[in-house]
C-alpha positions in Angstrom: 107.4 75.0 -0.5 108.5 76.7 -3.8 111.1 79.2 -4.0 108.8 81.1 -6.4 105.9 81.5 -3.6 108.3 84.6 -2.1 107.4 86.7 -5.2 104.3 85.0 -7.0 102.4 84.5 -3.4 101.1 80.6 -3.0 98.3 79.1 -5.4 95.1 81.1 -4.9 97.0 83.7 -2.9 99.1 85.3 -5.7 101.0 88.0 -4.3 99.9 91.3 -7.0 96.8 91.7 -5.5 97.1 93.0 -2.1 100.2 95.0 -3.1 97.4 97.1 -6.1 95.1 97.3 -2.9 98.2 99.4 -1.3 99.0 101.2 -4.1 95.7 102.1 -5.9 94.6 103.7 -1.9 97.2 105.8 -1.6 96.7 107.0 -4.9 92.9 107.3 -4.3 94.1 109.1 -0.9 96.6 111.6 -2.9 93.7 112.2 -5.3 90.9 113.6 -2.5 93.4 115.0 -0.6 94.4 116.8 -3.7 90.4 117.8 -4.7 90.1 118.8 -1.2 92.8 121.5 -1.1 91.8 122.4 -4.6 87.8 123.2 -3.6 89.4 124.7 -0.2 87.5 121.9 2.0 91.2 121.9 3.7 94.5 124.0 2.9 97.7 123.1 3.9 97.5 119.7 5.6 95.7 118.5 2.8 98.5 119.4 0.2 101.1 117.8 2.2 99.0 114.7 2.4 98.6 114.7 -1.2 102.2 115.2 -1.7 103.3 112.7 0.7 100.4 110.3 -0.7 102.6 110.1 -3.9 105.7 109.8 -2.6 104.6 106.5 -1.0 101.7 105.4 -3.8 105.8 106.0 -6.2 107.4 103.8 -3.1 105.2 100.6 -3.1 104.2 101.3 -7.1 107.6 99.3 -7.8 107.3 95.7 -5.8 103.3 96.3 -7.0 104.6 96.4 -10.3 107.3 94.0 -10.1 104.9 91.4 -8.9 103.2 92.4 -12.1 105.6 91.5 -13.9 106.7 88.3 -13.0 103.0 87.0 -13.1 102.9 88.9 -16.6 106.2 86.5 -17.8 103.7 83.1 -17.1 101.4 84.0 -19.3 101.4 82.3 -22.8 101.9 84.5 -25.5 99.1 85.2 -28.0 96.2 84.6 -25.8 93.1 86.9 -25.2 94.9 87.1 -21.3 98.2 88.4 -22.4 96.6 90.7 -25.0 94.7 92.2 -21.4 97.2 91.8 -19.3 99.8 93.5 -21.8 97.1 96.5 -22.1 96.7 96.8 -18.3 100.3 96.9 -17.6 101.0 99.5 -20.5 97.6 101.9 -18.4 99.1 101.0 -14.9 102.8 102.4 -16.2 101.5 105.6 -18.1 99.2 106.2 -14.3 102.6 105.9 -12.7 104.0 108.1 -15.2 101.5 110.9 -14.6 101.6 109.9 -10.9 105.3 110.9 -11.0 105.1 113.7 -12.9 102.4 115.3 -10.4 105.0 114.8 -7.3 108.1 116.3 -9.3 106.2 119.2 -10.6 104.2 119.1 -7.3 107.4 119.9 -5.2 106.7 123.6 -5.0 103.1 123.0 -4.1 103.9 120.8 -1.4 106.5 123.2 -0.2 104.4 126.4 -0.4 100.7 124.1 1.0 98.8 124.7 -1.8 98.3 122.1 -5.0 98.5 124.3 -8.3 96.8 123.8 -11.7 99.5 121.7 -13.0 100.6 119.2 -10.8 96.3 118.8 -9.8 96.0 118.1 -13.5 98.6 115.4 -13.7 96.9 113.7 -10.6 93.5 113.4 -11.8 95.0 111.9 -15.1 97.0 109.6 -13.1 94.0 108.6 -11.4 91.5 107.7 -14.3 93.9 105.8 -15.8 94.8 103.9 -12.5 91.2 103.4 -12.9 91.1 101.7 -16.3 93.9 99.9 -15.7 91.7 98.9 -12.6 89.1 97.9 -14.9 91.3 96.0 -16.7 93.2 94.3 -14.2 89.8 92.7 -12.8 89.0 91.5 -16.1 92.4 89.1 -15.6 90.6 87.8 -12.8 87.0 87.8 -13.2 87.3 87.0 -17.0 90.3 85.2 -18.0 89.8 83.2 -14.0 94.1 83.8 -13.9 95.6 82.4 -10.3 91.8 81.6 -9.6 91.8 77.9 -8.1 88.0 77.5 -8.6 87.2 75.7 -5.6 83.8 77.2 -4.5 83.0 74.3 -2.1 86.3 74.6 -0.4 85.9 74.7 3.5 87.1 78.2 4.9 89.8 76.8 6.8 91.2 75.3 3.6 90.7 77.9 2.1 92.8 80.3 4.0 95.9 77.6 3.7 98.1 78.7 1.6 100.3 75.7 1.2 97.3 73.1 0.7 98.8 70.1 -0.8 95.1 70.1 -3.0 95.2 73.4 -4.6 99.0 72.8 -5.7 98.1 69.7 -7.3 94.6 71.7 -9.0 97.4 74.9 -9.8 99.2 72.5 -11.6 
């Protein structure tokens, strides 16, 4: 086993992934809960949701990120991937940015149980560019095939082993 598995995941496993799944719900969560309090679907409970849904999207934003990062560093520079990757990190920062921004000047909304113009604002920003930088994220996958093992006809079992002597060898 490599020592590098602990923050890169194993091959066809990588660790970024699941950590965006974690992050980009709570954020999804924070926004709702935010649009429901705003429309007046729910008052209070909603606002502290949305509050407390940023507060922990913030928390797990920074191994989500780190993980990122370090997959970010293996990536030859000058390539079409890099060049995407680069712009999806740059979007997923300035969401985090805005993200922030919208708990800070949030506090008082949290405190008081209703989300003001402001801090509802900086969410919703925060949120469509989580969403690009979604969009562009996938395309590392689904376009440029990063951390993909392409083994299509590789039995379930197999598939679910992260250590498979096979797919280390095909990772290189």
């Amino acid at each position: 086993m490599k020592l590098e598995y602990l923050w890169r995941g194993t091959p066809g496993h990588p660790l970024h992934p699941p950590l965006t799944h974690a992050t980009i719900g709570t954020y999804t969560f924070a926004t709702v809960a935010a649009l429901a309090d705003v429309t007046g679907i729910s008052n209070n409970a909603a606002t502290h949701g949305w509050w407390l849904a940023l507060i922990f999207g913030l928390i797990i934003t920074g191994p989500t990120a780190l993980a990122g990062l370090l997959e970010w560093l293996k990536i030859s520079w000058g390539t079409p991937l890099k060049r995407t990757a680069t712009t999806h990190m740059i979007i997923m920062l300035s969401a985090t940015v805005f993200f922030l921004a919208a708990a800070i000047v949030g506090h008082d909304s949290f405190k008081t149980g209703d989300v003001s113009a402001g801090p509802f604002i900086l969410t919703l920003i925060g949120f469509a560019l989580l969403t690009l930088g979604g969009i562009f994220g996938g395309s590392i996958v689904f376009v440029h095939g990063m951390r993909v093992l392409k083994l299509k006809d590789e039995p379930a079992k197999e598939a679910l082993s992260p250590l498979n002597q096979r797919k280390e060898q095909a990772e290189g």
